[in-house]
N, C-alpha and C positions, 0 to 999 in steps of 0.2 A: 529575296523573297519578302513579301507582304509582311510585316506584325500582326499577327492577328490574336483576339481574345474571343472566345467562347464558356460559355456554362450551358448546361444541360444537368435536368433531373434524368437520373435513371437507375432502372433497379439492377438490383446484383447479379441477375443472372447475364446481364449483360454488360457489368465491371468485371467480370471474371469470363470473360469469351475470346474471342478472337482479335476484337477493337479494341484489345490494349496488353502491354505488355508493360507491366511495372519492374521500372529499377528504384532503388535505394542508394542513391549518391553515396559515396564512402567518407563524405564531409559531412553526413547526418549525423545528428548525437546517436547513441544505441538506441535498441528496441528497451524502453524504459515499463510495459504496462507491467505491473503485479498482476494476484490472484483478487485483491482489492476491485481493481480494475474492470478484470475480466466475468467476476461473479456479480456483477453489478450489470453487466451489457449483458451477460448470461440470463439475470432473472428478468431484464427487462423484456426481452424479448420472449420469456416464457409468459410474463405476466399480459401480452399482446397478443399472444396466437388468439383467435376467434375458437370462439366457443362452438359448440354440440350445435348441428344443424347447420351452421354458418359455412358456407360453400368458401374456399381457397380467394377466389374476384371477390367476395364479398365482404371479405376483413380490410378492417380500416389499412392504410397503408402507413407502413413505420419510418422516420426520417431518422437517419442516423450519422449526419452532419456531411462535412466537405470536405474535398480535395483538393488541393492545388497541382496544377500540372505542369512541369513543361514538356511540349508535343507539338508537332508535324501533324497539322492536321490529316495530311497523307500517309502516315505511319500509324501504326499499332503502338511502338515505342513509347514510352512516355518517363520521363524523371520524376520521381514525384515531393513536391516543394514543402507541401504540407496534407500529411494523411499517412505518414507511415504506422504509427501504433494502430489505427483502425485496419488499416488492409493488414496490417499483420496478423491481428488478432482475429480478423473474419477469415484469415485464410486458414490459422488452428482451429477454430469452429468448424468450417467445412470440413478440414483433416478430417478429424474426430468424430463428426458424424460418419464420413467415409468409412473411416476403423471400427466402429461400430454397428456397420452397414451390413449385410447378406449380400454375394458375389453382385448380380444383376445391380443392385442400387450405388454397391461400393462402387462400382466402374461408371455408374449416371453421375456420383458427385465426383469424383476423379478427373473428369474433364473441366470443370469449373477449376480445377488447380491448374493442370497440366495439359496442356497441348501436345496427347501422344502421334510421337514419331512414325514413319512410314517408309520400314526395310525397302519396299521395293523402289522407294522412289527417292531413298538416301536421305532419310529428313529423320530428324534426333527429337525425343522428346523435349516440351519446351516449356519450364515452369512460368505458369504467368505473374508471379512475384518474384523479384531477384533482392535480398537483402544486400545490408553492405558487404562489399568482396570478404572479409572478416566472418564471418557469420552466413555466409549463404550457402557453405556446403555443410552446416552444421542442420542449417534449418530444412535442405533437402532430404537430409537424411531423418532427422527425426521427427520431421513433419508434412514434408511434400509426399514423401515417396510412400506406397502405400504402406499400411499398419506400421509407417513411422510413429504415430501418438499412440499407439501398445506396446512397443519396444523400445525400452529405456534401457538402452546403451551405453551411454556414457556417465560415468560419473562427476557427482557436482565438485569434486576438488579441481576439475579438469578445465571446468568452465569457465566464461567470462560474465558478468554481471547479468546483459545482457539474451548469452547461452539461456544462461538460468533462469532470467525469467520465460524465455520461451519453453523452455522442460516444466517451470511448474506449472504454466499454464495451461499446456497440452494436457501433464497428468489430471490434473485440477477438474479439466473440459471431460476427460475421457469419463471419471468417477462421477460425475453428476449427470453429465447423459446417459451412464450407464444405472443409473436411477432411476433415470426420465421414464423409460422402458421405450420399446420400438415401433409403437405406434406415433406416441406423443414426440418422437427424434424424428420419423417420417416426416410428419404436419411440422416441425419448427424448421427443415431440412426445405418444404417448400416453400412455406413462409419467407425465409430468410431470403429466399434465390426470387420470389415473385413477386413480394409486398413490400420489402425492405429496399430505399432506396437511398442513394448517396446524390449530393449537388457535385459532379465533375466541373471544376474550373480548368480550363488549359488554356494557355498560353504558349504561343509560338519561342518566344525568346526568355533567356534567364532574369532578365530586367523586370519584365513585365507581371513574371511567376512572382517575383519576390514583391513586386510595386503590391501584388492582387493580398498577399500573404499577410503584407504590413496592414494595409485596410482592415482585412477582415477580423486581424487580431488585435487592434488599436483600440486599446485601454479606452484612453480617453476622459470624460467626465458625461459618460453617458450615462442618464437614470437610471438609477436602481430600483430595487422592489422597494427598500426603505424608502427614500423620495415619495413613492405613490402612495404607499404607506401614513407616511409624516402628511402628506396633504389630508388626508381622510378623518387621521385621528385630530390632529390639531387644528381641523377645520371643522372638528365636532364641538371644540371646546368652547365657552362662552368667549364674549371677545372682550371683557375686561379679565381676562387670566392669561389669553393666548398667548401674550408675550414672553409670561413666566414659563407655560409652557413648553413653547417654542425653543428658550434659551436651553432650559434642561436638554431638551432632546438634541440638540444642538455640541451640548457640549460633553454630551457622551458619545456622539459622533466625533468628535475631535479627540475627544481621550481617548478611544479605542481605535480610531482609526476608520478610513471608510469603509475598507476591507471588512475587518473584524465586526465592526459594527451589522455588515449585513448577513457576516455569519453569527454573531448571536443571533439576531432573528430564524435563523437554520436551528438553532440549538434551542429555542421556544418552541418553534413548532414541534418540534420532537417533545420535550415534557410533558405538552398538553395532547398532541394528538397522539400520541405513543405509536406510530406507523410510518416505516418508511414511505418517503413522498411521494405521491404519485397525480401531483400537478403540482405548478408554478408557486412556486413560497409564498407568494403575495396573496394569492386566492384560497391557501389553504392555511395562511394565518387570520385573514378573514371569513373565515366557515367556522374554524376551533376556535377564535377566541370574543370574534365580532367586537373587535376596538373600539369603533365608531360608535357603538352604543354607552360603553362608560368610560370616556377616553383616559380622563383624569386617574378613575381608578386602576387604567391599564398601566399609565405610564407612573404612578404612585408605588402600585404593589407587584406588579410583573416586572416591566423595565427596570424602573432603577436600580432595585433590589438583585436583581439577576445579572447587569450590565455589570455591578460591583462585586459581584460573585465571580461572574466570567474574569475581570481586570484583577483581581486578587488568585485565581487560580493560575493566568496565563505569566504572570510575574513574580509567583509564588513567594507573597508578601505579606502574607496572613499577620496579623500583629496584637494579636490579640492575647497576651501573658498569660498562664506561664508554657501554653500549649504551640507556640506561635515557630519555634525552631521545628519541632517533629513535626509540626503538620505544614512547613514548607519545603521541609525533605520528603515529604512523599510529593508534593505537587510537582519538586523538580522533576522527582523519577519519574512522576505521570507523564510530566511534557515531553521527555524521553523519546514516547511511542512514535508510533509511523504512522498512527490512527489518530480520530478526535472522537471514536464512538464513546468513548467514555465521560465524555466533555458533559453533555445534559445531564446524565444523575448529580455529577459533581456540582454543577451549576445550580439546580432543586437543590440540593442537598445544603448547601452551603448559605445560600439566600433564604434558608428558611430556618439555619439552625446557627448562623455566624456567630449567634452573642454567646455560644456553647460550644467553649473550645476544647473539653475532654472528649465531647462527642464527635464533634468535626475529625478531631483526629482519629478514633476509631473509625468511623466511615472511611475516612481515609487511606487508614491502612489494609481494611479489606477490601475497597475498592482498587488499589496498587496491588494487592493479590490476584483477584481477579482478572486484571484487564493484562497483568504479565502471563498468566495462564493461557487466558486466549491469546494472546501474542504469541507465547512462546511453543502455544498447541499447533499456530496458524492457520487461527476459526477463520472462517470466510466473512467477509463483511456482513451476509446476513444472517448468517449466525449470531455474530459479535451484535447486531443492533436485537438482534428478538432476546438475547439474554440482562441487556441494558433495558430494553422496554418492561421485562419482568422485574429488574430493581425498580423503575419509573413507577409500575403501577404499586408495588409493594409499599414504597414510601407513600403513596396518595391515598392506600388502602389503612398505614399508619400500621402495618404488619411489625413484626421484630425484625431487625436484618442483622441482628444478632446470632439468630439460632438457626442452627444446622441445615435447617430445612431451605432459608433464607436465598433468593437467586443469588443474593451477594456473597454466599460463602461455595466453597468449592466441592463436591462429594470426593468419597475416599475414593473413587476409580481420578477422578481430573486429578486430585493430586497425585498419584501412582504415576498417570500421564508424562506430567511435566516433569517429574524428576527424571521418567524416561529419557523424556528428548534435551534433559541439562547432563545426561550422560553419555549422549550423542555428539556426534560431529559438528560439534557446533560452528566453529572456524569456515563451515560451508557455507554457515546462514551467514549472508553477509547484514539483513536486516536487522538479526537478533542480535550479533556477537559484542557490540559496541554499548548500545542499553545495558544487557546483562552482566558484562566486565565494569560498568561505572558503576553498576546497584551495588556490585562487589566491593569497589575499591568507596563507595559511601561507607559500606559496615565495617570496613578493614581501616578506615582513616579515622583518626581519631583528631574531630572538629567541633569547635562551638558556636561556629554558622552555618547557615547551609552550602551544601558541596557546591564546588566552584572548581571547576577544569580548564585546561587550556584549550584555546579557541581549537588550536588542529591537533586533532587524537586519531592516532591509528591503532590498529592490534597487531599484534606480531607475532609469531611462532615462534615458539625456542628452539625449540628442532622441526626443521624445517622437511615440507613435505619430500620435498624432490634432493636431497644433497648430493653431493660429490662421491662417484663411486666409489671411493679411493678417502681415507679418512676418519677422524674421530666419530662422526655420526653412523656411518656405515658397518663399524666395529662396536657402538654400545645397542645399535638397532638394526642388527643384520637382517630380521626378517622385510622384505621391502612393503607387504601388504601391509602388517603388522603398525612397520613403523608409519605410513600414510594413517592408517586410524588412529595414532596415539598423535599425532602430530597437529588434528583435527579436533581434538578433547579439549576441555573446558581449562585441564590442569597443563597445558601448554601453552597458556595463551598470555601474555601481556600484555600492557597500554607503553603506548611512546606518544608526547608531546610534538610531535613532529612526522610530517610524510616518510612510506617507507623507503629505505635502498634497497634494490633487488640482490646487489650483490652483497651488501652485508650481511643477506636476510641466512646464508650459506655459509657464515663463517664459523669455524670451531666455536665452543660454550667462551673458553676464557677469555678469547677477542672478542664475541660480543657484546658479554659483561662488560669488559675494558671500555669498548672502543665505538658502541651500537646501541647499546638497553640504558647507558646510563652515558652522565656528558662529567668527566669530572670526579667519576665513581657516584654520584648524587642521582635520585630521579625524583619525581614528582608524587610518582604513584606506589602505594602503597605495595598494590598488587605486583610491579615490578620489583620492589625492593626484596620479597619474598624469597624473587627468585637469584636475585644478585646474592644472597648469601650463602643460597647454595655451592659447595666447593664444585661438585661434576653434576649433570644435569643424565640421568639415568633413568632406565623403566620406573626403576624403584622410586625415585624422587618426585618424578611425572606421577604417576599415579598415587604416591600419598598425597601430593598437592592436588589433584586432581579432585579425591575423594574429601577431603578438605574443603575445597570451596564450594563441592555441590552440597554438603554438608552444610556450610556457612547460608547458602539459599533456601535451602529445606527448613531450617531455623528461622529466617527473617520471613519466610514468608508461609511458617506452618503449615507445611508439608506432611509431614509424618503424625 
């Protein structure tokens, strides 16, 4: 047969139809998107629906990037090379809407999932997404089939990384549409399937899929916003300075990185426009700060200042005596996060107040309060930025961010919140439990540099969820629900210097003291040592260590 390549634009109601039948190779990585992710494509396409009067054909049309395929152009079939988190993530939207649907509509979007079967002519329903073999009767169930994303089934101990983020997202989907109310899920339900379109790339053979894939996502040294940027501003500047210019900007490009560099410019536009983005960073760093007009002053009192701010937060080097250890122990714990929404205040904050290092650190450690709150609450991205835009303007406003009322301090419900969910399963969150056991093992080590870990850390349970019927674990924790949630708490959990073994993970307490948690009887971490001292490892021990370390949290980060 021929090789053949094709693209075509087209919209969703016709990626989810008959002309195509998506698999998910079982050699793809997992379904990787967060709640991050998914409330970010969520609000964009709410922030798109056409306005009052404006007819369905008459709304601008929304691009929502590309696919790769490999496909028979005579088949339905198709592999898909590159585009799995997107069709994943549009096929839990459509769920969700369905689940949230009234009979008649739920079954209009239902067919965009599913190709229903036909008794009389022996033909089986037929999902038009097939995840990897691993996961694809998980995703049937809690999200293909109907009022899968209402029925939460399965529990997160049960899960795979992967599972789990497909269940937060569903749940995630279901509560904010079910916000939206049922007019405005109708209009985004047509929107989505009319307006909204994807570029299908397919290709006939595996070679040609993967040739199409490398193109598209080839780095490269292709311009950036900054480049267009750097031409504007330093082509503003007089041309016996340009040089001087030039070299500066140049060589905060190199010390940062190119990368970094064109995310500061993300983390400028955010202090001054206080808005998440909603055009091209180059066009909306020149509307909010118009460079071109005093370049020098830009690159004088904006850049440099902020470039050195951002290089001293990202390598939390602060050095400034006698404040310079505590307030690099909070930047470690910042860079911690999973997020950078915290990055801009810090950034303001620090380039405006560097040469006051009693202050710095204050801000510091209420902004480490904060941004572990919303982490540990699991605010939605846009959450997380409108509560940072309310520190942005407070500081611009030159408010106190001292006192109570302050975006940067926490009300007495958020902290009630969090100490909830530090008394929760945590061992489920696989995002949280690693950040929040080193903040641990910071306040429990007793150092006079800043903390410093081994490159590979895992977490471990001491008693482990699933043990051996038969045994020491079975006999101090016979209730089996019981023992699952106590095995899951905060005052179970340790750090090892090393990836885990599944079967050590099951072995009595004293072998794996001996022989597991420690090499040598020795460990690195503090928080393990705690539990190496313990003679048996019981409800009773569990739970005063338990109550102990949520204690040690509620402390460090004034809780109570």
């Amino acid at each position: 047969m021929r090789q053949t390549i094709h693209a075509t634009e087209q919209e969703l109601k016709r990626i989810f139809s008959d002309d195509y039948f998506f698999r998910i190779p079982g050699y793809q990585r997992p379904y990787s998107w967060t709640r991050d992710h998914t409330a970010t494509l969520l609000q964009d396409l709410i922030d798109a629906l056409p306005g009052d009067g404006v007819g369905m054909q008459e709304a601008s049309p929304y691009f929502l990037g590309s696919i790769v395929l490999i496909k028979d152009p005579n088949y339905p079939e198709a592999d898909v090379v590159d585009g799995q988190q997107r069709l994943t993530t549009l096929t839990i939207l459509l769920a969700a809407l369905r689940d949230l649907s009234a009979a008649g509509a739920a079954d209009a979007l239902h067919k965009y999932i599913c190709e229903l079967g036909d008794k009389f002519s022996g033909t089986e329903d037929r999902f038009r997404l097939q995840l990897r073999p691993r996961d694809r009767p998980f995703f049937r169930e809690q999200v293909q089939s109907p009022n899968g994303t209402t029925l939460y089934r399965a529990e997160d101990w049960e899960l795979s990384d992967s599972q789990r983020n497909i269940k937060d997202n569903a749940r995630f989907l279901v509560d904010q549409l079910t916000e939206l109310g049922e007019s405005r899920r109708d209009q985004l339900a047509m929107f989505l399937l009319q307006r909204c379109y994807l570029v299908v790339v397919s290709a006939s053979d595996q070679a040609s899929a993967y040739r199409i894939f490398s193109v598209m996502n080839d780095r490269g040294m292709d311009l950036e916003p900054t480049d267009i940027l750097k031409a504007d501003i330093i082509g503003a500047i007089p041309q016996e300075q340009e040089q001087h210019y030039t070299e500066l900007w140049e060589g905060l490009e190199e010390d940062l990185g190119r990368d970094r560099f064109a995310d500061l410019f993300g983390h400028i536009r955010m202090i001054h426009r206080k808005a998440k983005a909603r055009q091209a960073l180059m066009q909306e760093i020149r509307e909010t700060l118009q460079p071109e007009r005093s370049p020098r002053d830009f690159i004088d009192h904006t850049l440099l200042p902020m470039a050195r701010a951002f290089r001293t937060i990202e390598n939390a080097d602060y050095d400034s005596a006698p404040e310079a250890l505590a307030i690099n122990r909070h930047l470690t714990v910042l860079n911690r996060l999973d997020n950078s929404d915290w990055l801009p205040p810090a950034i303001a904050f620090l380039s405006r107040f560097e040469s006051r290092p009693a202050l710095v650190r204050s801000f510091l450690q209420d902004l480490e309060r904060l941004a572990y709150a919303l982490f540990i609450l699991r605010a939605p991205v846009n959450e997380r930025m409108e509560r940072y835009i309310r520190v942005l303007d407070a500081m611009d406003r030159d408010q106190p961010l001292d006192q109570e009322e302050s975006p940067l301090q926490l009300s007495f419900a958020e902290k009630q919140r969090v100490q909830e969910a530090l008394d929760g399963p945590l061992y489920t969150q696989v995002q949280l439990r690693l950040p929040i056991l080193l903040r641990l093992e910071d306040e429990l080590a007793e150092s006079e540099s800043a903390p410093s870990h081994p490159r590979i850390i895992s977490v471990e349970q001491v008693l482990p969820s699933s043990p051996p019927a038969e045994g020491e674990w079975a006999q101090r924790f016979p209730d089996a629900a019981s023992r699952k949630e106590q095995a899951n708490r905060l005052g179970n959990l340790v750090l090892m210097p090393r990836t885990k073994n599944p079967e050590a993970q099951k072995w009595d307490f004293a072998r794996k003291k001996a022989e597991y948690l420690a090499r040598e009887g020795e460990t690195p971490f503090a928080l393990t040592a705690q539990v190496l001292e313990e003679p048996e490892w019981t409800p009773e021990a569990l739970d005063r260590r338990h109550r102990q370390l949520v204690g040690l949290l509620a402390r460090a980060w004034r809780l109570t």
